[in-house]
C-alpha positions as CSV (number, residue, x, y, z in Angstrom):
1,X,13.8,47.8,156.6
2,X,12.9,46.8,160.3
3,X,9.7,44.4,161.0
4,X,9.1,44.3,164.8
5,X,7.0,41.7,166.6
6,X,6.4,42.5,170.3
7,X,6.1,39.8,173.0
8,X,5.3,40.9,176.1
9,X,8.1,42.8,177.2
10,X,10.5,41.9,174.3
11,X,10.2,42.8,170.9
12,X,12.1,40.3,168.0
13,X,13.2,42.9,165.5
14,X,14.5,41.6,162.1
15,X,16.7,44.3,160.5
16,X,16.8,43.9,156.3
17,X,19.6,46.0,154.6
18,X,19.5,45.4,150.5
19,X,22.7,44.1,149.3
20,X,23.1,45.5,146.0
21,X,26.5,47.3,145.5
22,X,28.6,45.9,148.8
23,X,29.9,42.4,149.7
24,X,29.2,42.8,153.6
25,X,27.2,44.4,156.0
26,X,27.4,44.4,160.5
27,X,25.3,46.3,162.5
28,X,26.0,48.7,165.2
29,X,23.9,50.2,167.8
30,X,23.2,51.1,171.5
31,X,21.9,47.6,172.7
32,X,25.1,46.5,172.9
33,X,27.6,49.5,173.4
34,X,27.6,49.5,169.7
35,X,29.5,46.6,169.6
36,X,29.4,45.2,165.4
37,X,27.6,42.3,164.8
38,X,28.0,40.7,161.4
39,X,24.0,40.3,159.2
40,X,23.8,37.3,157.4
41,X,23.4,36.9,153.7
42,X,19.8,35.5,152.2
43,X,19.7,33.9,148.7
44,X,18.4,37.1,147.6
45,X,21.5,38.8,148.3
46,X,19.7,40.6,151.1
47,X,22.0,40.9,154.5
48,X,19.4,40.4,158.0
49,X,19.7,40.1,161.5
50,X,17.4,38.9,164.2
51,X,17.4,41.0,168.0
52,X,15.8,40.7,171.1
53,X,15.1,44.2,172.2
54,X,12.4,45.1,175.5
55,X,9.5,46.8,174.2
56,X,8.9,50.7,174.3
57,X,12.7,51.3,174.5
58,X,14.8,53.6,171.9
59,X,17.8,52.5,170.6
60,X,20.2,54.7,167.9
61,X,21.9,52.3,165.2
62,X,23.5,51.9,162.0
63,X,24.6,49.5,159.2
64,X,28.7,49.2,158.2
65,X,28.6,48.0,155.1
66,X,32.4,47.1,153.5
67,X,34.1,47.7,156.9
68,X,34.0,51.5,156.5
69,X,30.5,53.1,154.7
70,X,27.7,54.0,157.5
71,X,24.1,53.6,156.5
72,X,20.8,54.5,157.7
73,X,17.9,52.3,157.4
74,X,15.8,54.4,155.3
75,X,12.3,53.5,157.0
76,X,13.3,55.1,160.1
77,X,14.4,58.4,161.2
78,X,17.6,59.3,162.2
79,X,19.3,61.9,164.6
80,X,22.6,63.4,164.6
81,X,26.0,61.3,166.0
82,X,28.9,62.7,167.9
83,X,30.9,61.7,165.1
84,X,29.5,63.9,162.6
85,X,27.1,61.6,160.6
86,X,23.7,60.3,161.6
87,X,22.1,57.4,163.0
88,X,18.8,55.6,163.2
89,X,16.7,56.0,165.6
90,X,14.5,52.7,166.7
91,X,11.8,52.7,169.2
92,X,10.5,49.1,169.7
């Protein structure tokens, strides 16, 4: 799940990824050269992770969950990768 606030020009986008079934989850995406960034864990069990992104922009991303199974979010829609699997596709 991705809840988006826009500011201006930025946008603070909380990505939610449910943790039932996997012990960790990082995100990956185009903001950053898809560089992995590790989501914390709520008391729910729920992994999240807070951006600054500018507005109107459209970024492709994913979740790693267990440092090897890509995930969509399932909210969004994806597109297809290079690599043979899909990402998500995120317009702020």
């Amino acid at each position: 799940m991705v809840r988006i606030t826009r500011r201006g020009k930025r946008a603070w986008v909380t990505f939610t990824l449910g943790g039932d079934g996997f012990e960790s989850a990082r995100i990956k995406g185009e903001w950053n050269g898809w560089q992995d960034e590790a989501m914390k864990r709520k008391r729910d069990g729920d992994f999240y992770i807070v951006k600054v992104l500018p507005v109107g922009e459209r970024f492709e991303f994913g979740y790693l969950v267990d440092e090897g199974r890509w995930m969509n979010d399932e909210a969004l829609p994806t597109t297809g990768s290079p690599f043979g699997s899909t990402n998500s596709v995120l317009t702020t």
